[in-house]
N, C-alpha and C positions, 0 to 999 in steps of 0.2 A: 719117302716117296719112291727110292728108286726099289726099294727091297716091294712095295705095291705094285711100280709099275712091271719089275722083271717077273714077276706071279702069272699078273696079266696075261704078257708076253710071250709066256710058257704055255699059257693055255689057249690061247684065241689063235683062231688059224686064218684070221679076216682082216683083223686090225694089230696097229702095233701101237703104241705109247712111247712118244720119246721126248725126254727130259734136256729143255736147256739151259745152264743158268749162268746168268750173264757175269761177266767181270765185276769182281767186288769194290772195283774201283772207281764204279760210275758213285755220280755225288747226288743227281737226280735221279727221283726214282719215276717221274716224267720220261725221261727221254731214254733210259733204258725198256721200257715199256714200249713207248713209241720203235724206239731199236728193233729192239725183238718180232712186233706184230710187224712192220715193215722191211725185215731183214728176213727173219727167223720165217715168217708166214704161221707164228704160234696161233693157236687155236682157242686156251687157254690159259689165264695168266694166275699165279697160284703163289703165297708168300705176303709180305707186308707184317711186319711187325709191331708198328706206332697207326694210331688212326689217320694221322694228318695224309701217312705216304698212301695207306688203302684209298682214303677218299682221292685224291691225287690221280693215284693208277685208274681208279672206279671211273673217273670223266676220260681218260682216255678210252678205257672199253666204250662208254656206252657211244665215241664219238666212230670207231673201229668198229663197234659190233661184236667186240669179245669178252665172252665174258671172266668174269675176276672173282677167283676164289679167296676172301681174306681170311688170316687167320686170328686179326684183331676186331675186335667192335667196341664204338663209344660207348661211355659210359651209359648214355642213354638215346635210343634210335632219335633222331631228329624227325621233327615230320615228314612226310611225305618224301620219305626215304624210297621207296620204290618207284616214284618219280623223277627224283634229281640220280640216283643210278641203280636204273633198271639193269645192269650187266652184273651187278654187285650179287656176290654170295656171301655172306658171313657163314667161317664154318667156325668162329669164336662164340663166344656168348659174353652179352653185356653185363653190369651188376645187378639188372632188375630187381624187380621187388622184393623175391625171393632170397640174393646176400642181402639186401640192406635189413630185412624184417630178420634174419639170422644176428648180423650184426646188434640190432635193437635186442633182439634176445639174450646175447653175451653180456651186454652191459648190464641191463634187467638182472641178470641171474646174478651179478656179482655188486649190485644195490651199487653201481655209479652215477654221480647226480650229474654229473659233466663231461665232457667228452671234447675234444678238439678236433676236426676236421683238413683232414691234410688231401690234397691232391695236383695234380699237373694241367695248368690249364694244355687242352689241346686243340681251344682256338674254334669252336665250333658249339659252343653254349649248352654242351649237351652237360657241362658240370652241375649246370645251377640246377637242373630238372633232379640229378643225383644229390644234391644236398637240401632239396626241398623233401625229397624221399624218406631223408634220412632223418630228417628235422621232425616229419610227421610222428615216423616210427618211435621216436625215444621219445616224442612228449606222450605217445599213449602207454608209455611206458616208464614215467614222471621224470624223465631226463630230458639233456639237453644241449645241445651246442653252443660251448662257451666260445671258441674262436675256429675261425677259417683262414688257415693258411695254403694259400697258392702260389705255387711251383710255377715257374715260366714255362715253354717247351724246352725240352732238353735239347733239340736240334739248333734254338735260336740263342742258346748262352753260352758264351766262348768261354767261361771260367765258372763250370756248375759248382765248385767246390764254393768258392766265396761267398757267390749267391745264397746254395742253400746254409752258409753260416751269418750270412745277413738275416734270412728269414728264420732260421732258429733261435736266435735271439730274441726275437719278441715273446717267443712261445715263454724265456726264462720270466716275463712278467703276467702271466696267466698262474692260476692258480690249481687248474685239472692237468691232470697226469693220464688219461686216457686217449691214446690219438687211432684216429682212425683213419688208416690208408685208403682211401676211396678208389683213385688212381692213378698209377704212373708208368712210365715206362722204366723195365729194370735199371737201365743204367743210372738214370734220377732217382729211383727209390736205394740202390746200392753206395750212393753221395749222401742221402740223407740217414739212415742208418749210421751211417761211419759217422757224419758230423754229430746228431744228435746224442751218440754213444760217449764222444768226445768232451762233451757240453752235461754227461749227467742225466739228460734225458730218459736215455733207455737203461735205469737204473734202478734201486729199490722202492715199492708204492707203485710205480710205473707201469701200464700197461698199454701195449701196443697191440692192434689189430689190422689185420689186412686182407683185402679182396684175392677174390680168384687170379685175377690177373696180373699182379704176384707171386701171389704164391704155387702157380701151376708151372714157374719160372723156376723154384728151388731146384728143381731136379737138376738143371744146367749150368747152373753156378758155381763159382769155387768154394774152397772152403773160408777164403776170408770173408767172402761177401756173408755167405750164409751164417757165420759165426756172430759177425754184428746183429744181428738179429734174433741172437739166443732169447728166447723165451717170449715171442711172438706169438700171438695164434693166427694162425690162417683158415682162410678158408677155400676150401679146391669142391672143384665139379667129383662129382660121384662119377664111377664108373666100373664095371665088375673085371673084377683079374679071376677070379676064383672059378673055376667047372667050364672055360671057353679055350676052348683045345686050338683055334687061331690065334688067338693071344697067347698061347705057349708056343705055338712055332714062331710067330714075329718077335717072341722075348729072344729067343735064343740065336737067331738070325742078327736081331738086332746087333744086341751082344758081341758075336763075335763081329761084325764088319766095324762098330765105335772102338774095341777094345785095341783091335787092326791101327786103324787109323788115329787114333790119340791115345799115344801111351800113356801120357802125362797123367793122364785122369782117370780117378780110382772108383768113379759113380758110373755103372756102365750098365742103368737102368733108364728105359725109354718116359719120355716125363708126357705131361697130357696134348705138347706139342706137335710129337713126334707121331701119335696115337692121330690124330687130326687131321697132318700130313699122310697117315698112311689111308686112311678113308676120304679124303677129297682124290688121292688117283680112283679109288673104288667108286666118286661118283660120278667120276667122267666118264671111266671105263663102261659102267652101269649105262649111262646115257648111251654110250657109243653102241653097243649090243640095241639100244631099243630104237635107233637110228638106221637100221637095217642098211641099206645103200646110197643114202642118201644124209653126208655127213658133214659138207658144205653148210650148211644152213644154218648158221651160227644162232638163229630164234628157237630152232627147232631143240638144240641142242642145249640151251639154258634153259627152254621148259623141261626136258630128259633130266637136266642136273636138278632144277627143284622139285619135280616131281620123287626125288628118292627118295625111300624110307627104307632101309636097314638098320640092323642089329651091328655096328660096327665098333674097334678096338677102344673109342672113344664115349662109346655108351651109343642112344638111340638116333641115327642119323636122318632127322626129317627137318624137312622146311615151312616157314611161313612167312611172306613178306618176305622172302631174299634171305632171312636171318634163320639162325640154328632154334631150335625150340629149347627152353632151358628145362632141363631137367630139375625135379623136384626136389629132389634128394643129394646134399651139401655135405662135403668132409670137412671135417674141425683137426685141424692139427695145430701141434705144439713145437717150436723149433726148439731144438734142444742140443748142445755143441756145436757141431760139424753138419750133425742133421737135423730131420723134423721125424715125427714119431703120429700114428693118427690117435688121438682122444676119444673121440664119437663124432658121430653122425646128425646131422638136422634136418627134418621136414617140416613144409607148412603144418601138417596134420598134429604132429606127434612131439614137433619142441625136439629135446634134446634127447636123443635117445641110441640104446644098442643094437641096434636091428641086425638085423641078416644083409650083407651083401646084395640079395637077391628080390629084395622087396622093391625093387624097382620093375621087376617083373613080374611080381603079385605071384611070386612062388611058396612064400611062409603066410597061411593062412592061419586062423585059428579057427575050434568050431564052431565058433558065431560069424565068421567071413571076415574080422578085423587082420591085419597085419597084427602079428605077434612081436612085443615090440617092451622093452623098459624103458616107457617116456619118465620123463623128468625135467621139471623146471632151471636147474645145472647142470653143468659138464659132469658129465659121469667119470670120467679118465682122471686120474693128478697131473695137474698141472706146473709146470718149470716154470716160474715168471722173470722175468728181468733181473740180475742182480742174484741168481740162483736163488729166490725167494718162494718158500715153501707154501706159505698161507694165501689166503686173497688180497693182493695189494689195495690199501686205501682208495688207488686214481686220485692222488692230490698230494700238492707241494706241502707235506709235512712239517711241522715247526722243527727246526733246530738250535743249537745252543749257539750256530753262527747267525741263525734267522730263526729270531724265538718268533712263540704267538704274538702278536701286537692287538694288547687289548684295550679299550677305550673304558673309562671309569665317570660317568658322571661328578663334574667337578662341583656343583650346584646342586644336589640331591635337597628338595625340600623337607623333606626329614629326613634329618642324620642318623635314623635307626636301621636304615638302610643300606644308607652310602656315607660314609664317613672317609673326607680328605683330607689329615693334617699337612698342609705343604713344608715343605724342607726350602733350602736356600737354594737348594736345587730338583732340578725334576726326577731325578733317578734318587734324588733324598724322601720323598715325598710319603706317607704312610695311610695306608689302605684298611679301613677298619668295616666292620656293620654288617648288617643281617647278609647280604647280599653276598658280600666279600668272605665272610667264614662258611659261607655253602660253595661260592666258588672251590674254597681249599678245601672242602672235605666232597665233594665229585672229583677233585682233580686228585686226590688218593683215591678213588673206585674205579679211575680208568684201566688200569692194568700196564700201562707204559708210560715214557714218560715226556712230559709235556712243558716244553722248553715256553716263557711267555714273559711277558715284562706292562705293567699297566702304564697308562697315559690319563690322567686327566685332559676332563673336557668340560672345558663351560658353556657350552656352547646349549640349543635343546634338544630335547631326544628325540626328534625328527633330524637334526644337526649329527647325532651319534650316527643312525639308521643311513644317512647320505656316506657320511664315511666310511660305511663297513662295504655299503654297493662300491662306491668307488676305490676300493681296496687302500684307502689313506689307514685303516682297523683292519685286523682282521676278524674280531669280536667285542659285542659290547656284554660286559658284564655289570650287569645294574638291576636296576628297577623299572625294566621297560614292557610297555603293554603290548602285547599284542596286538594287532589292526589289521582288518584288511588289506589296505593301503601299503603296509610296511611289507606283507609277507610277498608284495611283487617283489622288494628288492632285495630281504636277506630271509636268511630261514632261522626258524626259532625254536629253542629246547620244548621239551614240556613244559607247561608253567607251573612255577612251585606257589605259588597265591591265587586266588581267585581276585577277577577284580571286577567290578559295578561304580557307576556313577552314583554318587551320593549326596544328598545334600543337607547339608548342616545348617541347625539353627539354634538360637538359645532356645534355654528350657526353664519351665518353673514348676513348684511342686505342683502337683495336680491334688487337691483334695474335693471334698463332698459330702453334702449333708445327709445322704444319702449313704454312707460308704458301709454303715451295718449292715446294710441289703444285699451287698458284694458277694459274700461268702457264698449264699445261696444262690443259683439259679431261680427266676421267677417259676421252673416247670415244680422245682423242687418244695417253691415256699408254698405253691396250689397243692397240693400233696400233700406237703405236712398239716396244713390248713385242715386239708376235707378227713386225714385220720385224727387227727384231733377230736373234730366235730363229732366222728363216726362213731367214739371210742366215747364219748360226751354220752350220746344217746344211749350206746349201750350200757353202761353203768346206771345210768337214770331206769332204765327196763328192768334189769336186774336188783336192784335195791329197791327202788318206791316201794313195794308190794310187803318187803318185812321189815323196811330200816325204817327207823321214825325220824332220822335227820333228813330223810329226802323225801319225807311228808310236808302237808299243806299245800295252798294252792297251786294253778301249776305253774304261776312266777315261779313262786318259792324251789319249787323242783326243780325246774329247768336253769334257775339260776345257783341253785346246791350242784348239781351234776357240771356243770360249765365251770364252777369255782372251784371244785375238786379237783376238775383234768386238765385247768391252767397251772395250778397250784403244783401238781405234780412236775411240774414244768421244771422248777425248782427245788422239786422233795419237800415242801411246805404244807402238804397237805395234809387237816387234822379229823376230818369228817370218818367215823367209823364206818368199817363193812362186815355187814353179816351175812352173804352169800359166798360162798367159796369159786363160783359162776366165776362174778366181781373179782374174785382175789386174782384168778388166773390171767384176766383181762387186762389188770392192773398191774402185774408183773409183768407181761410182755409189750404193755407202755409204756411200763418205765425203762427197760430197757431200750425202749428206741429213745427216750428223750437222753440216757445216759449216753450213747455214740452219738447222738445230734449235738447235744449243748458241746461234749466233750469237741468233734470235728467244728463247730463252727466256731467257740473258742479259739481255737489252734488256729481259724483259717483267720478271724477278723487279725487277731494278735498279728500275726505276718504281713497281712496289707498296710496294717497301720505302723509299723517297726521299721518296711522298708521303703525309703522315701520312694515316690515315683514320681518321674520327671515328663512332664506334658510338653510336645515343641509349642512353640507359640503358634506358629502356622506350615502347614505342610502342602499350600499352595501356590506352585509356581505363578499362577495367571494373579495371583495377588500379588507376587511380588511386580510384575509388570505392570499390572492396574496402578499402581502406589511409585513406579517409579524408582522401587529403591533399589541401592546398590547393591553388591554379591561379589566375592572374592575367589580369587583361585588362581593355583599357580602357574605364571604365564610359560615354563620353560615345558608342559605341556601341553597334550594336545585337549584338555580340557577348555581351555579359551574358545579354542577354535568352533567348537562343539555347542558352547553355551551360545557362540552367538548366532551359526549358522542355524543350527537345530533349534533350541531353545528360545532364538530371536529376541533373546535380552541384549540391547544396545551396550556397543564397546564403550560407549561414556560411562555404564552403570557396572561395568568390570576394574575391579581394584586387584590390580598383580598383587600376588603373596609370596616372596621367597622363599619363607622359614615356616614353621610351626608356628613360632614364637611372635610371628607377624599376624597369623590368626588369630591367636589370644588377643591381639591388641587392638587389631581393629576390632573386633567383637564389642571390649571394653569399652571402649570409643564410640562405639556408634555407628562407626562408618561402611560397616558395612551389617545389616538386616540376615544374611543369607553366605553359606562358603559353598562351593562346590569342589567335589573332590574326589578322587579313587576310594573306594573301601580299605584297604592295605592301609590307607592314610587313615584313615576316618577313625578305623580302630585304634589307633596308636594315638592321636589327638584326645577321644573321650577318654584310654585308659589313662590318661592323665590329666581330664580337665572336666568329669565325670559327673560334676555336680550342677554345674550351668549349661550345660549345652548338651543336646538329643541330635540323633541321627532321623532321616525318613525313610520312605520303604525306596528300592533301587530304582533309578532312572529308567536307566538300558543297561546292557549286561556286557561284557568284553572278554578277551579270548586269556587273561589272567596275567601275570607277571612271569617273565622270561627271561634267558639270555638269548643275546641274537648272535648269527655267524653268518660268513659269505652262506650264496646261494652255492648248494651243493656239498657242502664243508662235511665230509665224513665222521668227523668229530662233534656234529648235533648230534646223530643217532647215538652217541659213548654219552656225552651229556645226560641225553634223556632218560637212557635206561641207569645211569647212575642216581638224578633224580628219583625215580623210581624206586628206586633200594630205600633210598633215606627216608624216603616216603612210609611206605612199607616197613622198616625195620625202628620206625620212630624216632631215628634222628633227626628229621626234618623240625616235627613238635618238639622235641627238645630243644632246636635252635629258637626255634618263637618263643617259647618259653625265657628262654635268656634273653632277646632284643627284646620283644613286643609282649611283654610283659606287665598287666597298671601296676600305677602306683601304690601303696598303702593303703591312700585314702579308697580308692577306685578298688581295690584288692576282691570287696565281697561283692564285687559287680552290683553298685548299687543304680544303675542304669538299667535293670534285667526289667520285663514284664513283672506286672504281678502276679502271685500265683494264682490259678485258674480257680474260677465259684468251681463250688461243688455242685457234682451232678444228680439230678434222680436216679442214674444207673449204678450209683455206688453207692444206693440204700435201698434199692428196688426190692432186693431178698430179704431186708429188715424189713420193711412196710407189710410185702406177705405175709410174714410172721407174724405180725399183731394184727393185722386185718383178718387173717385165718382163723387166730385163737379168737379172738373177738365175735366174729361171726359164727362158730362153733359151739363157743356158751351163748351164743342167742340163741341158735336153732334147741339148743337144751331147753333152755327157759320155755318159751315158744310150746314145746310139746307138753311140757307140763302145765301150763295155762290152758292147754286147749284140752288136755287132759281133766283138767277142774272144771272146764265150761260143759262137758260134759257130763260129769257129775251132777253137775246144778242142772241142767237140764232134766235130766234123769229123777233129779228130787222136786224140783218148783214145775217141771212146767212136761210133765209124762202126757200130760193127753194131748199135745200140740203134734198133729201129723206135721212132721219136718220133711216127708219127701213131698209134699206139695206145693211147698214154698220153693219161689226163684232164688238163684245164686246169690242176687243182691237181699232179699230180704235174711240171708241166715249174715251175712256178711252184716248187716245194719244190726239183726240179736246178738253178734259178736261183741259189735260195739258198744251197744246198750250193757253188755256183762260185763264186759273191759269198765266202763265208764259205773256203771251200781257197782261194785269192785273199788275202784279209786276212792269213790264217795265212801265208802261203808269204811277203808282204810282211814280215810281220813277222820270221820268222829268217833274211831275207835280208841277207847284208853289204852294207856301202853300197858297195859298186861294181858287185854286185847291181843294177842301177837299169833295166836292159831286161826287158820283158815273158817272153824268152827264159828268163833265169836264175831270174824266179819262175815260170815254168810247172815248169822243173826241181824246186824247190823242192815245187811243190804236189805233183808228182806221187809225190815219196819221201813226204812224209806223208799222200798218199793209201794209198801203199804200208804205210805204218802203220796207218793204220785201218782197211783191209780185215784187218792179218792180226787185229786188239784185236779186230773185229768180227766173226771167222770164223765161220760156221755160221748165223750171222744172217740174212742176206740177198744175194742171186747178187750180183755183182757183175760187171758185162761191163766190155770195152774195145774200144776199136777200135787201129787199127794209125797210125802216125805215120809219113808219107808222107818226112818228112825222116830221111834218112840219118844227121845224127848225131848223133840220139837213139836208135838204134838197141840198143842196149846196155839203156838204162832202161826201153824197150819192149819187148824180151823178158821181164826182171825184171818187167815189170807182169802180163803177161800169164800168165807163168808160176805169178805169182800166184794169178792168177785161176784158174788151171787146178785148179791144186792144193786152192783151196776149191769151185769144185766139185763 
């Protein structure tokens, strides 16, 4: 102030600035004020350290009309601040949104789930609005405030040391190691440092953080103070040293008149206090110039003072509401020995990053118009943590071999493949076995360090475990516990290494069927094979009648020769000769389909029938209520709870289960219709009781089997991801394999589905094959009949115009030739066996049924070119003449 005000002084040839500051021995900072504006005739009153004295002085201004530059402000403005002191200038800044959303970013970046809340009350409520702030900020950022400790004021405790070792003492029963200095006054935060340092606190895992108003204080402090506090981060207001050629004359200035006047002290750099003080003379002075001659008028002069906006040593000097406007852009430093060192920088925009000095004035653009900038979700800088500790400190009270883990053991596990307790005579005798417990010890070799612990049984239920891990009686449960909605308010839970579903059990009996030969096949499969059957029927019958004399005679007789032939094939039984080669091909790519059908359906019945299947008896819950009958399940869960709320199966109709072994019996007994149960269980119950009793499809589904820890315990996330490894590298299944393992009997899973009918689409390209070939010696055959039909034509019947006749009428002499054809086959002798001798044949019983049918219908003929037929071709003809 004086090195501002002598500048001033130097310069203005109108007004002068004069500096008074009262004895240090006043005890009120009332009535040194009151002094001064009634002695002094000050004009201005400029200083205040603590909020309590500002707001103090601030009522005497606005009762005098003077107004009052402070260099402190509450945590958070109170309301209607510009009303209770209108004379009030804040040239400090509060911790606004901007540190505490900084603060939520430091925890964020270094994954702490908990955080403890430290500050001074200063008597004026503005704390709570600062830790409602701070509460929002880390839960959207999955943290959270596990304890709030407050500080009395420093001015109203005659013995701060005791105090603040009264109040750190509770902090030793909290479980986070993250504290966070909201606010205090230096000399209170310099007693808690020192005590907490003393107590272990500020030590390894440990991490402390603290607001501007603190740590804009480092600069002026000694070295003991600042040495308690090695490996802090703070956070200070941004403000440019760099290219401001005023700020190099008031360093050097500065410098030599502190170096002058306190030898003692080897830090003889201006801190953001002193920068503050040197621009509140700059805003009076500024006022006084725009006050022209008229300077009296102490309204006139507080609007001058908030009206100012400069470029000043303490960054951008503008007002609103009486207060300093807070600058955007936050230092992050690191205390480190004697001193602090800066790490990086933080904006709302850009999170944690390297900027320019100078981006507060929008001087490093990029060519798109962004600030050029290496944002990042962590501290960019290395950091010094408490205890010279180099990595990211957990924030949590670590197990030690003086204070191992305290882990809780289900004493009651209703299956022991899980949780096994043999007790000892005593509790620290006691021996810890089963699925549960041997994944415990092989995650606790994948941590990487080492993990001091001691187990506890508990008989108590795993709602009973889950209560004492919230109320820190455990610090973990290591068991067979479910995940729940419910639980995950109070602790937090690894990955789950089991899936789990509600499930309910019931006896079982074999399932058989008189039907069960029909299994193998799908019905789409057995319409299929059915119709190529048939198809392959017809076409042999086509192909043979015409030259083979076993598929002669009527057309019973044929149709039931060709149907007996291609069932018969069915089983290679077939003894009916073929003398079409058509036939032969047709009959080879049938047999092959029947040799992969008999062959696959064989294979499939043999397997259904070999492996027993077990049918539940009912898989209806509302039956079970209809009928009233009971239903088991183990009470030290929260399956009870469940069957009766949900399920609304009455608590008389619920029989507690302890054991496995209790299942079996009521089962046996009678007494209980129905068990309900986790899956995890359910398996390990059939692989060992696999023959009487069936599972049904899941209830409801659940978040799997876990271990739990406190809420925030840095050691779930080491859990999880070791989880994970076992998972992943198959040791997990190797441990099932060992516990949850069936029995002998149970071994070939004889509980499984049966295997699946077979489908049409895994014969679909066989059925092509034989319906292809099949149809391809028909269309053979086919042309060469039609081929014959016109020969005959051409011989019996040349003078018939055929382009006169309708489609249907050549279609009906088709059939009439097909049909005199079959007939003339049929009374022909078997050495009859050329087309020659049945055309002779047809042609006499055509000769017959012209004369049966005379008078009916003309009949023509044509003439037969071959000479020796000549005889039968007159007799035809003649025929014909004569009906005529």
């Amino acid at each position: 102030m004086q090195i501002s005000a002598q500048n001033y002084n130097n310069s203005s040839k109108t007004h002068e600035v004069s500096l008074y500051f009262p004895d240090g021995a006043q005890l009120r900072v009332t009535s040194a004020a009151e002094e001064m504006i009634r002695d002094q005739k000050v004009k201005v009153i400029i200083g205040m350290h603590t909020w309590p004295e500002a707001a103090q002085v601030a009522d005497v201004g606005r009762l005098a009309l003077v107004p009052v530059i402070s260099f402190v402000a509450p945590a958070i403005n109170p309301p209607l601040m510009p009303l209770l002191w209108p004379f009030m200038i804040q040239m400090a800044k509060n911790i606004g949104s901007e540190q505490i959303q900084c603060i939520a970013d430091i925890v964020h970046a270094h994954n702490w789930q908990r955080v403890i809340a430290i500050y001074e009350d200063e008597g004026y409520g503005s704390n709570a609005g600062t830790l409602a702030l701070l509460s929002e900020a880390l839960q959207n950022v999955g943290s959270e405030i596990e304890y709030r400790l407050v500080l009395p004021p420093f001015s109203s405790v005659p013995d701060p040391e005791r105090v603040v070792q009264e109040e750190l003492i509770k902090l030793l029963k909290t479980q986070a190691r993250v504290f966070v200095v909201l606010h205090s006054s230096l000399e209170m935060a310099t007693y808690l440092f020192k005590e907490a340092k003393h107590m272990g606190l500020v030590g390894r895992d440990s991490a402390w953080i603290i607001s501007d108003g603190i740590t804009s204080l480092l600069d002026s402090v000694n070295n003991s103070v600042i040495s308690s506090m090695e490996g802090a981060i703070g956070i200070k207001t941004y403000y440019s040293e760099i290219g401001n050629s005023e700020y190099r004359d008031f360093y050097a200035h500065f410098r030599k008149i502190f170096r002058a006047e306190y030898l003692e002290e080897d830090n003889f750099d201006p801190g953001i206090y002193a920068l503050r003080a040197y621009d509140s003379i700059r805003v009076i002075t500024q006022a006084i110039e725009r006050m022209a001659t008229n300077t009296s008028n102490p309204k006139i002069l507080l609007d001058n003072m908030l009206s100012s906006n400069f470029s000043g040593l303490s960054g951008q000097i503008h007002f609103e509401g009486g207060q300093l406007l807070d600058s955007s852009t936050l230092r992050i430093v690191n205390v480190i020995g004697k001193r602090y060192k800066e790490i990086d920088f933080w904006t709302p925009e850009f999170g944690f990053s390297l900027i320019s000095p100078s981006i507060e004035k929008g001087e490093e653009k990029n060519g798109h118009g962004n600030v050029d900038s290496n944002s990042a979700n962590t501290l960019s800088g290395p950091v010094t943590w408490p205890g010279n500790l180099k990595r990211t400190p957990t924030g949590w009270d670590m197990p030690t071999d003086a204070k191992p883990l305290k882990i809780a053991v289900p004493g009651g596990a209703t299956f022991d493949k899980f949780v096994k307790v043999k007790y000892g005579e005593k509790p620290n005798q006691n021996k810890y076995d089963g699925f549960c417990i041997q994944m415990f010890y092989k995650v606790r070799d994948l941590l990487g360090y080492h993990l001091p612990y001691e187990f506890e049984a508990h008989n108590g239920s795993y709602d009973d475990l889950i209560t004492g891990v919230y109320n820190k009686t455990y610090d973990a449960v290591i068991g067979d516990v479910t995940i729940l909605a419910k639980r995950l308010q109070y602790v937090d839970f690894t990955f789950p290494y089991a899936d789990s579903s509600l499930e309910m059990m019931v006896p079982a009996k074999p399932e058989w069927s008189a039907l069960m030969f029909t299994v193998p096949f799908t019905w789409e499969l057995w319409l299929v094979t059915g119709a190529i059957l048939i198809y392959t029927m017809l076409v042999v019958w086509f192909l043979e009648h015409q030259s083979n004399p076993e598929f002669s005679g009527p057309w019973k007789n044929q149709i039931s020769t060709a149907l007996w032939f291609t069932i018969s094939s069915l089983f290679f039984a077939h003894r009916e000769k073929i003398d079409s080669n058509s036939t032969r091909v047709v009959v080879v790519a049938w047999l092959f389909v029947v040799f992969v059908l008999t062959s696959s359906y064989t294979a499939s019945l043999s397997s259904m029938l070999t492996v027993q299947q077990l049918q539940p008896t009912f898989t209806d819950i509302q039956w079970l209520k209809k009928n009233n009958l009971k239903v088991g399940c183990s009470g030290n869960s929260f399956i009870k709870e469940y069957v009766m709320n949900v399920l609304n199966i009455s608590s008389e109709n619920i029989v507690n289960l302890s054991n496995e072994y209790m299942y079996l019996e009521e089962f046996q007994c009678n007494n209980i219709a129905a068990a309900f149960l986790e899956l995890p269980y359910e398996k390990v119950f059939l692989n060992n009781y696999c023959k009487g009793y069936s599972g049904t499809m899941p209830i409801n589904r659940y978040g799997g089997l876990a271990f739990a820890f406190q809420k925030g315990s840095p050691i779930v996330k080491d859990f999880s991801e070791a989880i994970l490894k076992l998972s992943e590298s198959g040791e997990l299944k190797s441990l099932e394999d060992k516990w949850l393992t069936p029995s002998h009997e149970c071994s070939t899973d004889l509980t499984s589905n049966r295997p699946n009918s077979l489908r049409l689409q895994s014969f679909l390209v066989l059925y092509l094959i034989s319906f292809s070939t099949s149809t391809i010696c028909l269309l053979l055959s086919l042309i060469h009949f039609l081929v014959n039909h016109r020969r005959y034509q051409d011989a019996y019947e040349g003078n018939i115009t055929l382009g006169d006749e309708s489609f249907w009428k050549k279609v009906v002499r088709l059939v009439r030739y097909f049909h005199i054809l079959i007939r003339g086959r049929d009374i022909a002798t078997p050495t009859d066996t050329d087309h020659e001798g049945v055309w002779k044949k047809a042609v006499e019983l055509r000769r017959q049924y012209h004369t049966k049918n005379a008078g009916r219908a003309p009949i023509l003929a044509g003439t037969l070119n071959s000479t020796a037929e000549e005889g039968i071709t007159s007799s035809v003809v003649e025929d014909a003449s004569n009906v005529n």
